[in-house]
Structures are given as structure tokens and as C-alpha cells.
DSSP file (Angstrom, degrees, kcal/mol; ACC not computed):
  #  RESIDUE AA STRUCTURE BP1 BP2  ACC     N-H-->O    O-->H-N    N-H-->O    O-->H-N    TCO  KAPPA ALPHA  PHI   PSI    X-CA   Y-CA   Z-CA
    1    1 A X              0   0    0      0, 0.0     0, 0.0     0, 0.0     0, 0.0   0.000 360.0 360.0 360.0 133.2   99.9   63.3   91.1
    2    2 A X     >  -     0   0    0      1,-0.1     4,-1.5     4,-0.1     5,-0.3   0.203 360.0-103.8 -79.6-175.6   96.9   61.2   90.8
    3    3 A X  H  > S+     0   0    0      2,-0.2     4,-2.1     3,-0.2    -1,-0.1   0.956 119.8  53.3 -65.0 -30.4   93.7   62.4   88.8
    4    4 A X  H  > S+     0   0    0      2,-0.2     4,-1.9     1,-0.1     5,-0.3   0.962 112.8  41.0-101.6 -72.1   91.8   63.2   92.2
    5    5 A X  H  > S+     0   0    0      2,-0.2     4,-2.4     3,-0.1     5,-0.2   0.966 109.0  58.7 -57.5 -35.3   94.6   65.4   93.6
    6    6 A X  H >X S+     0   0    0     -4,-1.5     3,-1.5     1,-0.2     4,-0.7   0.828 114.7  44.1 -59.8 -73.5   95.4   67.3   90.2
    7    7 A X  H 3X S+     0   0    0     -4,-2.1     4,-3.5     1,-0.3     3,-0.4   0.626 110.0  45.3 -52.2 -48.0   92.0   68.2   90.4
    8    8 A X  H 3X S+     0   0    0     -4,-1.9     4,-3.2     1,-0.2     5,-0.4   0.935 117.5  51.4 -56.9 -38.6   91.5   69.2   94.1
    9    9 A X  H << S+     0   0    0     -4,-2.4     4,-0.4    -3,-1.5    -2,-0.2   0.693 113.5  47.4 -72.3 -10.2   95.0   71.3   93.4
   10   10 A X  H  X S+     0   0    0     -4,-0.7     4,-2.8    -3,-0.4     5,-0.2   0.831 108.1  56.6 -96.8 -50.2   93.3   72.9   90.2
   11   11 A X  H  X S+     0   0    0     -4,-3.5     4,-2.0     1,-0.4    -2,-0.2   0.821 102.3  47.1 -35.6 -58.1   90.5   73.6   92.0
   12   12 A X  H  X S+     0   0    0     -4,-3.2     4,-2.2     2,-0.2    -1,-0.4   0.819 111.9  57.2 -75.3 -27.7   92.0   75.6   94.7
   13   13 A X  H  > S+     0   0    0     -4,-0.4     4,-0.7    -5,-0.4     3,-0.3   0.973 109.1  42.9 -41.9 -62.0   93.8   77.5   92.0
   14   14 A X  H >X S+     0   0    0     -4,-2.8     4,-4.0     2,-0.2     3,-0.7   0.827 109.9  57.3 -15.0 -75.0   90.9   78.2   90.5
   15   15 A X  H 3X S+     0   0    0     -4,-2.0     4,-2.7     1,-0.3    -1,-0.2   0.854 108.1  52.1 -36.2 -57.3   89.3   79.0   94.0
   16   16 A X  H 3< S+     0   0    0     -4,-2.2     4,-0.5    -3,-0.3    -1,-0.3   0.867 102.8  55.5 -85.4  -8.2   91.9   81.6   94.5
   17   17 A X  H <X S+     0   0    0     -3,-0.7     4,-1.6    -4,-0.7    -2,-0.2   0.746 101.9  52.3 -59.7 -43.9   91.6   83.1   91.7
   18   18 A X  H  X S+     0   0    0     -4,-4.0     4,-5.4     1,-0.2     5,-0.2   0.980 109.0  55.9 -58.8 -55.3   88.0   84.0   92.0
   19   19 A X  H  < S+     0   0    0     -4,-2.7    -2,-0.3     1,-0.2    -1,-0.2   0.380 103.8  46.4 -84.8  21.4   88.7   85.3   95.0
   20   20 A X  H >4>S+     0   0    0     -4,-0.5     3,-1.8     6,-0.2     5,-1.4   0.589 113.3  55.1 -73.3 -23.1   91.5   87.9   94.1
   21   21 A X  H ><5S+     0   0    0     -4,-1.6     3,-1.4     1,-0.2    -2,-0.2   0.866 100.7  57.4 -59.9 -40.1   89.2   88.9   91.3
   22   22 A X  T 3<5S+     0   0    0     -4,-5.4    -1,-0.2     1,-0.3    -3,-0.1   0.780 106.2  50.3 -68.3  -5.5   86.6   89.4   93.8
   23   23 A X  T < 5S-     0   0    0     -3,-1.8    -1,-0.3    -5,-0.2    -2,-0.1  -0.406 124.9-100.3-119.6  62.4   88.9   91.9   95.5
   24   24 A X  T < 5S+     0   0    0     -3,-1.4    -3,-0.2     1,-0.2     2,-0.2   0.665  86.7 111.2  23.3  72.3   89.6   93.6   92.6
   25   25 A X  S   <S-     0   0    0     -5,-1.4    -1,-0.2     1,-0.0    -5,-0.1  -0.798  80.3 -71.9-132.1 179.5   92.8   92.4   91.4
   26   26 A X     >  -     0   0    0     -2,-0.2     4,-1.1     1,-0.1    -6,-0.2  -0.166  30.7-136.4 -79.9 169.8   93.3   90.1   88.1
   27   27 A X  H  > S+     0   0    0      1,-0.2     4,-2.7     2,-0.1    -1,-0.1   0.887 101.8  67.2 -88.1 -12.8   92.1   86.7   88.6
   28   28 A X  H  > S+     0   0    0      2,-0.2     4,-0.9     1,-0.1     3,-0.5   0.992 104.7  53.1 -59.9 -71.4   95.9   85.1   86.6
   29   29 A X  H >> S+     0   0    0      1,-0.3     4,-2.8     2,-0.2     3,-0.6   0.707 106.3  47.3 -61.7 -31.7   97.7   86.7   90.0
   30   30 A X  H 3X S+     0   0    0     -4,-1.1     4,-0.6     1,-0.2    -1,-0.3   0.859 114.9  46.8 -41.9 -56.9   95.4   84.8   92.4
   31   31 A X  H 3< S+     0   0    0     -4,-2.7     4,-0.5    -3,-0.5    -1,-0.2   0.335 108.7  52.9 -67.8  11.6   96.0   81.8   90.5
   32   32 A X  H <X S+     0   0    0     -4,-0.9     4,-3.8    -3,-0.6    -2,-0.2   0.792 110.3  52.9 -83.8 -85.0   99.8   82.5   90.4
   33   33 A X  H  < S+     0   0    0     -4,-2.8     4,-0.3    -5,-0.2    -2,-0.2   0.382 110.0  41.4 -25.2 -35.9   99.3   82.7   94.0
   34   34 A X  T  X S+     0   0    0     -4,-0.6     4,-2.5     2,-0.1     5,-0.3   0.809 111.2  63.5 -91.4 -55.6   97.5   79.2   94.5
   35   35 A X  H >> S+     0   0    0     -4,-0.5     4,-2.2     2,-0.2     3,-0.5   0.919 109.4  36.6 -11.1 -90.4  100.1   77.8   92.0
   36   36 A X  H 3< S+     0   0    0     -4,-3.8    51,-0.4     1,-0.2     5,-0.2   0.628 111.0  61.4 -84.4   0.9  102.9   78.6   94.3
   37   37 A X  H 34 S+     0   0    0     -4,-0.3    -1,-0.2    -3,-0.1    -2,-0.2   0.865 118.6  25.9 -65.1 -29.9  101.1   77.7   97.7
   38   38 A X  H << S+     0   0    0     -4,-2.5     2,-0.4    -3,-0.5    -2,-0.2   0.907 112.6  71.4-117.8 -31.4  100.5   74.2   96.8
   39   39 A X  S  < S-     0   0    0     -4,-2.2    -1,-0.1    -5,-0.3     0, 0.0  -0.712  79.9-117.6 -61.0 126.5  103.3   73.4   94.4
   40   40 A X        +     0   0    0     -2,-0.4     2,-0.2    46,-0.1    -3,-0.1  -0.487  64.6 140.3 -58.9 124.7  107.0   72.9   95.0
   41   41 A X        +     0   0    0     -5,-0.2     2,-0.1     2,-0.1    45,-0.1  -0.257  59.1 170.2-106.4-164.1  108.5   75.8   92.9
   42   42 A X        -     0   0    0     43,-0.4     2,-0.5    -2,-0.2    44,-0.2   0.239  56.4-175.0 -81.8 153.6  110.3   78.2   91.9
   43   43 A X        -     0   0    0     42,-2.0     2,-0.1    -2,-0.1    -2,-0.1  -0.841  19.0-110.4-120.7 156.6  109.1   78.3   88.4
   44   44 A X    >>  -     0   0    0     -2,-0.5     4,-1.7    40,-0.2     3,-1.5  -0.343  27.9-115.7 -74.6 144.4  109.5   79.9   85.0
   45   45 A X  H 3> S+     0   0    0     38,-0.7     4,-1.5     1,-0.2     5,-0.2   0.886 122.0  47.6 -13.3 -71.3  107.8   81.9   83.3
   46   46 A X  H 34 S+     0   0    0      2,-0.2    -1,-0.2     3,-0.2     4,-0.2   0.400 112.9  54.4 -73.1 -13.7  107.3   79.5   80.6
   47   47 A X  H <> S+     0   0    0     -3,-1.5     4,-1.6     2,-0.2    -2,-0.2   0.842 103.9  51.1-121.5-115.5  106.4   77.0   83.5
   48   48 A X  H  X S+     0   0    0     -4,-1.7     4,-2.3     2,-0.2     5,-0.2   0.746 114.9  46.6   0.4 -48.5  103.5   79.2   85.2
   49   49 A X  H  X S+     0   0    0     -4,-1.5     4,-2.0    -5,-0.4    -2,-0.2   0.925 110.9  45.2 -97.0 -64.8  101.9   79.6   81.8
   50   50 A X  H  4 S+     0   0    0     -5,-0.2    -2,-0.2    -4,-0.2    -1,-0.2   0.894 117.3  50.7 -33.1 -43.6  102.0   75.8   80.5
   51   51 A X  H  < S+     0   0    0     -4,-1.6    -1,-0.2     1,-0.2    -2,-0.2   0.983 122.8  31.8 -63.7 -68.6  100.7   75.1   84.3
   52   52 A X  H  < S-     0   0    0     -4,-2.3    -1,-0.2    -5,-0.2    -2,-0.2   0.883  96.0-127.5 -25.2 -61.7   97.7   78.0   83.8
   53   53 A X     <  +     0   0    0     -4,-2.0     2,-0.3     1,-0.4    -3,-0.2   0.812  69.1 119.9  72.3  53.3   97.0   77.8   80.7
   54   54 A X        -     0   0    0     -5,-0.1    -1,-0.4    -6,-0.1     2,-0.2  -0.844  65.9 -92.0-148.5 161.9   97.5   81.5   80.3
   55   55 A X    >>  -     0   0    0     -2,-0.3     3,-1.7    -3,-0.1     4,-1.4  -0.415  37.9-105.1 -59.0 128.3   99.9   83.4   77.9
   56   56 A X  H 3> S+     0   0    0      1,-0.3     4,-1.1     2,-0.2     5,-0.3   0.866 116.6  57.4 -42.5 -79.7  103.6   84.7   79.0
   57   57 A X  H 3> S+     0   0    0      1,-0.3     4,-2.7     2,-0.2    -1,-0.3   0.573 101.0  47.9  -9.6 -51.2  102.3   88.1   79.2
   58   58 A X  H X> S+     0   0    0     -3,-1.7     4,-1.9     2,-0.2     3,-1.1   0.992 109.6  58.1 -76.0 -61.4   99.7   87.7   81.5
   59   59 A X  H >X>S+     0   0    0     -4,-1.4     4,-1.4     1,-0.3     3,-1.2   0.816 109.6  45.9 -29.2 -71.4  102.4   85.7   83.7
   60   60 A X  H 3X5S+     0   0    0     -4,-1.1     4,-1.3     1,-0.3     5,-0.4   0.899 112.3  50.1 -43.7 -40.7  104.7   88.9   83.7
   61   61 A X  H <X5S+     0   0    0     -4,-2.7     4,-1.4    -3,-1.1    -1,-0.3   0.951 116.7  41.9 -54.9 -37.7  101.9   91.2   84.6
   62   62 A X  H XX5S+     0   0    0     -4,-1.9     4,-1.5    -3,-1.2     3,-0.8   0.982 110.8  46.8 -99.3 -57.1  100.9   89.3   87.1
   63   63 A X  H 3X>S+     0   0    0     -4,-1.4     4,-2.7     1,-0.2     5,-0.6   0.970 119.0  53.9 -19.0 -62.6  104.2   88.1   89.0
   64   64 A X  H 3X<S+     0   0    0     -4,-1.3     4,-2.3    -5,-0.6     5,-0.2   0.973 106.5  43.7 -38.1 -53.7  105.0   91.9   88.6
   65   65 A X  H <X5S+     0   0    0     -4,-1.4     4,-1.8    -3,-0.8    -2,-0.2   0.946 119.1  46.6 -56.6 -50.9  102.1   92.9   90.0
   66   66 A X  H  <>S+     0   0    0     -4,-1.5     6,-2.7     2,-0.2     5,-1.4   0.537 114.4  47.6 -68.3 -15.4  102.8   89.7   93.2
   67   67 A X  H  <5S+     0   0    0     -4,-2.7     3,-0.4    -5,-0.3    -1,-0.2   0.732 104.6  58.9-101.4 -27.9  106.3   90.6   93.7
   68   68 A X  H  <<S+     0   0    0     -4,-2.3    -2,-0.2    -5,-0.6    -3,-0.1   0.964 108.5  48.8 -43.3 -55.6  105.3   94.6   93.9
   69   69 A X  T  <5S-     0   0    0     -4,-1.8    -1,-0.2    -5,-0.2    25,-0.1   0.531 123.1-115.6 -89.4  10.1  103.1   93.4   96.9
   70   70 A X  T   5S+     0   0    0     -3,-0.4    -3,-0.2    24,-0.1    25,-0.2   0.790  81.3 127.2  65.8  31.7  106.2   91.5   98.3
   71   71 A X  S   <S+     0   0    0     -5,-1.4    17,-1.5    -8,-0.1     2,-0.3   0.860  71.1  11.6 -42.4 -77.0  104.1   88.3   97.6
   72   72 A X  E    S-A   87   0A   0     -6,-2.7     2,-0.4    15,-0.2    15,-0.2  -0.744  78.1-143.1-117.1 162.4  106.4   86.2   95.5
   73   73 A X  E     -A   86   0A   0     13,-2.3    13,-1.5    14,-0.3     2,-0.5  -1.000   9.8-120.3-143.2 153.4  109.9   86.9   95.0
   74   74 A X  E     +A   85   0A   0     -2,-0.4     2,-0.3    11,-0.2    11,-0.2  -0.625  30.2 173.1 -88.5 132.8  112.1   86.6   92.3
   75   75 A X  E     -A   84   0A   0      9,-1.2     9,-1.9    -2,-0.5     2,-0.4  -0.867  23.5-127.6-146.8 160.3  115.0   84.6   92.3
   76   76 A X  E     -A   83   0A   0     -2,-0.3     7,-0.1     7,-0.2     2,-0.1  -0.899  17.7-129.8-111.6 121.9  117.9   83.4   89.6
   77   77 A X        -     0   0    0      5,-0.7     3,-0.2    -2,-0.4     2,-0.1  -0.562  34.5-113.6 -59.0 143.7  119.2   79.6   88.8
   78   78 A X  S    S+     0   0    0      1,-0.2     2,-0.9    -2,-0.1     3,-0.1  -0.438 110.5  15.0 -76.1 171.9  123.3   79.5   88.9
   79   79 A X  S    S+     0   0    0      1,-0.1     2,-0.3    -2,-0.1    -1,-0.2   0.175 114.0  99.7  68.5 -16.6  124.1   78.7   84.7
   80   80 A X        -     0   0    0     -2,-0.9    -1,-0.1    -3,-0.2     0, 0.0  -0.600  51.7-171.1 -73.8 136.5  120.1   79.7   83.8
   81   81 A X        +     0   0    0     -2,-0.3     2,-0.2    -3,-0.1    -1,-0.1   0.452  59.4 106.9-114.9   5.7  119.2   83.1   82.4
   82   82 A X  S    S-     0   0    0    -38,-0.0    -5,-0.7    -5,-0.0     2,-0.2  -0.630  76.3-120.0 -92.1 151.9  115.7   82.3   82.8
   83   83 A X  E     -A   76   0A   0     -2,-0.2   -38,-0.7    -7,-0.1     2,-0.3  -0.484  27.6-156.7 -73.5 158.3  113.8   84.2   85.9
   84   84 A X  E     -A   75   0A   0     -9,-1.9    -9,-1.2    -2,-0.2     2,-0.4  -0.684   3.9-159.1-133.8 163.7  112.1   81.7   88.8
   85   85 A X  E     +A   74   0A   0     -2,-0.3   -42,-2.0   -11,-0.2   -43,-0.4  -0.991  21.2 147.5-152.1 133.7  109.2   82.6   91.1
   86   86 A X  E     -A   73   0A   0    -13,-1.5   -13,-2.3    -2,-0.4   -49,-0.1  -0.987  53.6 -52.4-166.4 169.2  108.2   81.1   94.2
   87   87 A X  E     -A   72   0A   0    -51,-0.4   -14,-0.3    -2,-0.4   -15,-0.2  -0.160  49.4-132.6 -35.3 152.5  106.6   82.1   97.6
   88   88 A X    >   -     0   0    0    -17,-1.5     2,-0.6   -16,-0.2     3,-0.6  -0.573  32.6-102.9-101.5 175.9  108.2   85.0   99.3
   89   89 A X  T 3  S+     0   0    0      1,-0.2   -17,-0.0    -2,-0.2    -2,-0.0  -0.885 105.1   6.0 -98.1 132.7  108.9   84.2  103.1
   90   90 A X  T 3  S+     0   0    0     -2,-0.6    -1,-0.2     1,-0.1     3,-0.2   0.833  76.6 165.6  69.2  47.2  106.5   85.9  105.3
   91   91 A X  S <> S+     0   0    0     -3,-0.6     4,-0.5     1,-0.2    -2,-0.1   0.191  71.4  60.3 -83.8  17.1  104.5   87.0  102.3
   92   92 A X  H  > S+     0   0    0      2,-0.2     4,-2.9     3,-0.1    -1,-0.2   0.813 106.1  47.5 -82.8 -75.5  101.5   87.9  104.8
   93   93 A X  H  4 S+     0   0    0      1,-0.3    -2,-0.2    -3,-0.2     4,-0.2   0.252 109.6  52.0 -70.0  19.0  103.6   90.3  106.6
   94   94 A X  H >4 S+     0   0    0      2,-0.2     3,-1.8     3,-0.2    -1,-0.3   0.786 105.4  51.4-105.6 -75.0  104.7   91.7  103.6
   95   95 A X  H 3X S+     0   0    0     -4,-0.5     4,-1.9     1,-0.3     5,-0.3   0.914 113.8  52.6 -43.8 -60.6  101.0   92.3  102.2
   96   96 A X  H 3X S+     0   0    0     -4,-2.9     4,-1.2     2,-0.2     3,-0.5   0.784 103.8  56.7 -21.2 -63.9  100.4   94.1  105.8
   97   97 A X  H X4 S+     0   0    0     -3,-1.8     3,-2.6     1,-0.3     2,-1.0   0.728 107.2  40.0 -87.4-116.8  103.1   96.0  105.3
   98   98 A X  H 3> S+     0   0    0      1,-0.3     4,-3.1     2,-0.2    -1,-0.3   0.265 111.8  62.0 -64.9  -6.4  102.3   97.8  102.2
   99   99 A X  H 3< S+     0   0    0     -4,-1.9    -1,-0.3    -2,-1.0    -2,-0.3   0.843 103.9  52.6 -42.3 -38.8   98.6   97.9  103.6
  100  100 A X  T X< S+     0   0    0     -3,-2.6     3,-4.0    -4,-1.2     4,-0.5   0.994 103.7  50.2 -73.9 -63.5  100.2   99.8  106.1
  101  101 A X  T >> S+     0   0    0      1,-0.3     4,-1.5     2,-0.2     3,-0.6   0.839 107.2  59.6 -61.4 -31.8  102.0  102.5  103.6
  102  102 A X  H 3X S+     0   0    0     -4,-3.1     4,-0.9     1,-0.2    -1,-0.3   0.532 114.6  35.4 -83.2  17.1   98.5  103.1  101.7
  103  103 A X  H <4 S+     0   0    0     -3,-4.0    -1,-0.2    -4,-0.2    -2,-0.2   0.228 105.0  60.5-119.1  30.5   97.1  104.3  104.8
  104  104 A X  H <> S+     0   0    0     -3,-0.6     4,-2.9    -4,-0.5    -2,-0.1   0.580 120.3  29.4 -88.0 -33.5   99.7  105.7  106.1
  105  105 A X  H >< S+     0   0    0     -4,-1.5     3,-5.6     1,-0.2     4,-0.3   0.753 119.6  60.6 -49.0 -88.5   99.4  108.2  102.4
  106  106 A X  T >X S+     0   0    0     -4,-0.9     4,-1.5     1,-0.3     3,-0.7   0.635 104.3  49.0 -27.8 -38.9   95.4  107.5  102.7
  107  107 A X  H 3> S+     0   0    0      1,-0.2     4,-5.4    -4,-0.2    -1,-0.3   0.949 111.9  44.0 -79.1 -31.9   95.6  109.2  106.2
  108  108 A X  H << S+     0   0    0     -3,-5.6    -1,-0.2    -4,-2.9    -2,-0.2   0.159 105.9  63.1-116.2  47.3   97.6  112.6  105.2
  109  109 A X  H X> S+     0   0    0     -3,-0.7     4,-1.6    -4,-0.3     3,-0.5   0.638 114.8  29.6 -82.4 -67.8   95.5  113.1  102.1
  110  110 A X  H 3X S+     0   0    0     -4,-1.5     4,-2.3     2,-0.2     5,-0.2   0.895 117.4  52.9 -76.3 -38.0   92.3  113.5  104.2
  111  111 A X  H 3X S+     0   0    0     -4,-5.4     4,-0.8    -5,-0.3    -1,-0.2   0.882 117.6  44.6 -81.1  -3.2   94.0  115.0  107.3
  112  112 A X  H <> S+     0   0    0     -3,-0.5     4,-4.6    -5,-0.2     5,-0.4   0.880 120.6  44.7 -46.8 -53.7   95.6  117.8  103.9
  113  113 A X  H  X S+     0   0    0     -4,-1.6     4,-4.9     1,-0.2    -2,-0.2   0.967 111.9  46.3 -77.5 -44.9   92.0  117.7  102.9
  114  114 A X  H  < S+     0   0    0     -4,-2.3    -1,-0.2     1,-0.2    -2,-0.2   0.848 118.5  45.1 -63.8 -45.6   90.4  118.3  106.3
  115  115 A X  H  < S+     0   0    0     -4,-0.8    -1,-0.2    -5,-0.2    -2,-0.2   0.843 115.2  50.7  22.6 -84.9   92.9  121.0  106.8
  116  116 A X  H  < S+     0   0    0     -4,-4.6    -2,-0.2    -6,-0.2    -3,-0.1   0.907  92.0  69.6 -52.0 -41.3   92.3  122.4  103.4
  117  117 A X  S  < S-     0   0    0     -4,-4.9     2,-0.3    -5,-0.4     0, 0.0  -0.336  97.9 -86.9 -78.2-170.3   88.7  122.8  103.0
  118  118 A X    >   -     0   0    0      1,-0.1     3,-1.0     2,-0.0    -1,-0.1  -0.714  35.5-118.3-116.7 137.9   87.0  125.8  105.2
  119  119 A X  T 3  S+     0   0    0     -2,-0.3     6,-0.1     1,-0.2    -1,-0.1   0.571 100.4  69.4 -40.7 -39.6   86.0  124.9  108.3
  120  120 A X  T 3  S+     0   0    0      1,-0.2    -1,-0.2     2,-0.1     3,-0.1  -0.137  73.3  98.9-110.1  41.8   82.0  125.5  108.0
  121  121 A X    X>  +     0   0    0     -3,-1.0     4,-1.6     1,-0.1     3,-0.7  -0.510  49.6 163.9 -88.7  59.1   81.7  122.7  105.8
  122  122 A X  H 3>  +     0   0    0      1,-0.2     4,-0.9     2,-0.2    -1,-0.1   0.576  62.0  52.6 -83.7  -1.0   80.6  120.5  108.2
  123  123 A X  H 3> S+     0   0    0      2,-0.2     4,-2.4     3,-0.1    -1,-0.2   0.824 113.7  41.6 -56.8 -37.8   79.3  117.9  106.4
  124  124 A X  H <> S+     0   0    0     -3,-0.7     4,-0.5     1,-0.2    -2,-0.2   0.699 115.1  61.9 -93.5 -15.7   82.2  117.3  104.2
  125  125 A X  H  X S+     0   0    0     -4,-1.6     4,-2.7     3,-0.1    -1,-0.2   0.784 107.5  38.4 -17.9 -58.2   84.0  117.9  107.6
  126  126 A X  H  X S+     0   0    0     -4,-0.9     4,-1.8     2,-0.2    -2,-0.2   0.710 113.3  54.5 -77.4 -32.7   82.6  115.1  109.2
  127  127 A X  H  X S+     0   0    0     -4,-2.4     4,-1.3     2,-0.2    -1,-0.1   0.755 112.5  43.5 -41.0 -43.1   82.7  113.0  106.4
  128  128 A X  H  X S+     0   0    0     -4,-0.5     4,-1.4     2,-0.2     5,-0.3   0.903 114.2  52.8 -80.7 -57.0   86.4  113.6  106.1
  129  129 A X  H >X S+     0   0    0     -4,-2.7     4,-2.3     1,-0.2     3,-0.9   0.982 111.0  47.8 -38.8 -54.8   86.8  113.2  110.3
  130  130 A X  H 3X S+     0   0    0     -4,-1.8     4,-1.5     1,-0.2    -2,-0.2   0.865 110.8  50.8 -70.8 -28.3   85.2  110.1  110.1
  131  131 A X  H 3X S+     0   0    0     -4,-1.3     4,-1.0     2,-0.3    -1,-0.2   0.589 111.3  50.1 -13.8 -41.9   87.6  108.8  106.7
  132  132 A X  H <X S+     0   0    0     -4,-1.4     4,-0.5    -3,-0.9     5,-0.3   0.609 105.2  58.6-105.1  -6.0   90.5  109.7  108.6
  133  133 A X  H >X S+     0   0    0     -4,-2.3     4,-3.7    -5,-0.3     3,-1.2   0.931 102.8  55.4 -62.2 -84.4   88.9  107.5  111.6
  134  134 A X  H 3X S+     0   0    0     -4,-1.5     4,-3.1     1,-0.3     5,-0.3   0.874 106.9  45.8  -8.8 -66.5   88.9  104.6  109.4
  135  135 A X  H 3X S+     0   0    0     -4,-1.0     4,-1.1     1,-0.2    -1,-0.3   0.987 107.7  52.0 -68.8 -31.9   92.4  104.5  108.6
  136  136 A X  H <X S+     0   0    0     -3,-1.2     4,-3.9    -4,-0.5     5,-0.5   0.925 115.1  43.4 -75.2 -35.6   93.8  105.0  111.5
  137  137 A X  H  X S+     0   0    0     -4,-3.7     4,-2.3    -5,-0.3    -1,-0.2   0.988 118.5  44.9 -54.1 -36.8   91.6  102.1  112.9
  138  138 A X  H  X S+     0   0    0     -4,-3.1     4,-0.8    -5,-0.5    -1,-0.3   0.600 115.2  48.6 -95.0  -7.4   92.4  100.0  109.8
  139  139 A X  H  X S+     0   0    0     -4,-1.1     4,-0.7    -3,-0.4    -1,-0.2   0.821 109.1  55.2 -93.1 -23.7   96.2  101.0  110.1
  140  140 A X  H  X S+     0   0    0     -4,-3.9     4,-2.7     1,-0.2    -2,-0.2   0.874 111.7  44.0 -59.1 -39.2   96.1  100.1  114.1
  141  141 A X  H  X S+     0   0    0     -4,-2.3     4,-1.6    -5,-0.5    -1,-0.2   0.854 114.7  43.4 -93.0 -18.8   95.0   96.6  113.5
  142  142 A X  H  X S+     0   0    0     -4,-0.8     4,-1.0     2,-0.2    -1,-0.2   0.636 111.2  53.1 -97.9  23.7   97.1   95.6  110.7
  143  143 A X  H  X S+     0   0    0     -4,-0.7     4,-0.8     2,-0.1    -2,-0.2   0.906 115.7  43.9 -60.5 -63.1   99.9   97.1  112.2
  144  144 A X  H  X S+     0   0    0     -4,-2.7     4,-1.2     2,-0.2    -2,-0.2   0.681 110.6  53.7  -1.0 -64.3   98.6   94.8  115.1
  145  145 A X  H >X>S+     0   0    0     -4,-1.6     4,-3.5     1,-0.3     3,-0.6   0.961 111.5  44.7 -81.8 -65.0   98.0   91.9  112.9
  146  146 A X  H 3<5S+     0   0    0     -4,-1.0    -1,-0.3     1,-0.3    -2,-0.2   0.645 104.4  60.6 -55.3 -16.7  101.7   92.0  111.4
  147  147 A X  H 3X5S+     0   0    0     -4,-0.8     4,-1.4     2,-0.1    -1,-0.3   0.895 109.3  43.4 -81.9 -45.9  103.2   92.4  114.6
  148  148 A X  H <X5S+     0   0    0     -4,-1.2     4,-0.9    -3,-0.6    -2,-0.2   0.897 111.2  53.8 -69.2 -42.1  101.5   88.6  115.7
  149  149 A X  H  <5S+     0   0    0     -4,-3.5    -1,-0.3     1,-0.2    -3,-0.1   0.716 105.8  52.7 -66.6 -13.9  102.3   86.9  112.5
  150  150 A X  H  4<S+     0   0    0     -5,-0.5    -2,-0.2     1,-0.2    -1,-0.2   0.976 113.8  40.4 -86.9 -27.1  105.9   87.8  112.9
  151  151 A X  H  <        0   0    0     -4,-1.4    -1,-0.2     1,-0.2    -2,-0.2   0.606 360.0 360.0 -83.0  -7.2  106.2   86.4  116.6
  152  152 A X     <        0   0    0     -4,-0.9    -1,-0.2     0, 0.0    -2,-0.1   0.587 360.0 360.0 -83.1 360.0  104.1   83.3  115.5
């Protein structure tokens, strides 16, 4: 790779790394994450961190953390004991999907809480109505959303 692509390809690492940090995740998993969009994996451990420039450690947390969210997956070389990483397939409709399982919790917390508290609270009533609005809205469209990425 010439000087002028490693750079653009560091660059969007980089790039995605600010922006998982901005959504409050570590900014290693986003760059994990840019790593194995734009490079042919799977890679090691040991392989991920030389690339970074980060410590094995942070690699595990963070692959842990990207394979939790069904992101990356983890996969085994025959005659290798070392672990590999690479894109998961359909790792969009993955992230959906557990978006979808915290609001499906997120929704019967607050309709428990709405439930729970006495009725002539009606600010913290309406507060609570309108909370349990939200999710369901934000669980209709990425339910939605995943449904279109899978037929596309």
C-alpha cells in the first residue's frame, strides 16, 4: 500500500474511532471496527495491536465488547491456537437487533414503573407515558430498519 492510501486507510480508522467515542463507546473498538472494514482480515490479537498501536488488552476488551454487539465474530485457524477477528456478516442487522432487545427491557421498565407509581403523579406520569412513547417508536423503526437491510 502506497504512502497516500496507508494514510487515507489510517485516517478513516482514526475517523471511526472518534466517532464511536462520540457515542460513548471506547474509541480502540471503533478503530477495531474501521480496521476490519477496510482491511482483508481475520486478524490476531497480536495483529490488531501492532496495526493500532494499542496494547493486547485494550484489543481483548474491545473485540469482546464488538463481538457482544454481534459486530465481529470470532473465528479459529485449522493447526493455530491463536484467536482471529474479522467482520461479522450482516453486522448492521445484528447491532439492530440488540437495539431492539434494550428497548424491548427499556419499554417494561417504564410500563413496571408507570404501573408502579400512584396514579396522581401526573407529572412523573406523563413523563413516564411519553418514555415509553419513545421506545416503542425507536423500537418500530429499527425493527423496520433491520427488516430492509436483510431483503437488500
Amino acid at each position: 500500500m502506497n504512502k497516500s492510501a496507508k494514510d487515507t486507510v489510517d485516517h478513516f480508522i482514526e475517523q471511526m474511532g472518534m466517532i464511536t467515542q462520540s457515542e460513548g463507546m471506547p474509541r480502540i473498538s471503533g478503530q477495531i471496527l474501521g480496521l476490519l472494514l477496510i482491511e482483508t482480515g481475520p486478524f490476531s490479537f497480536s495483529e490488531i495491536a501492532e496495526r493500532l498501536e494499542v496494547s493486547r488488552g485494550s484489543v481483548s476488551t474491545n473485540t469482546r465488547l464488538l463481538e457482544n454487539l454481534g459486530v465481529i465474530e470470532r473465528i479459529a485457524k485449522m493447526g493455530d491456537r491463536c484467536d482471529y477477528f474479522q467482520l461479522a456478516n450482516d453486522p448492521y442487522v445484528k447491532l439492530l437487533h440488540g437495539a431492539s432487545q434494550r428497548m424491548e427491557k427499556s419499554i417494561t421498565v417504564v410500563r413496571e414503573a408507570i404501573t408502579d407509581f400512584p396514579q396522581d403523579w401526573k407529572q412523573s406520569q406523563t413523563r413516564l407515558q411519553d418514555l415509553e412513547h419513545f421506545y416503542t417508536e425507536y423500537l418500530k423503526i429499527t425493527t423496520t430498519l433491520s427488516q430492509r437491510l436483510k431483503t437488500d
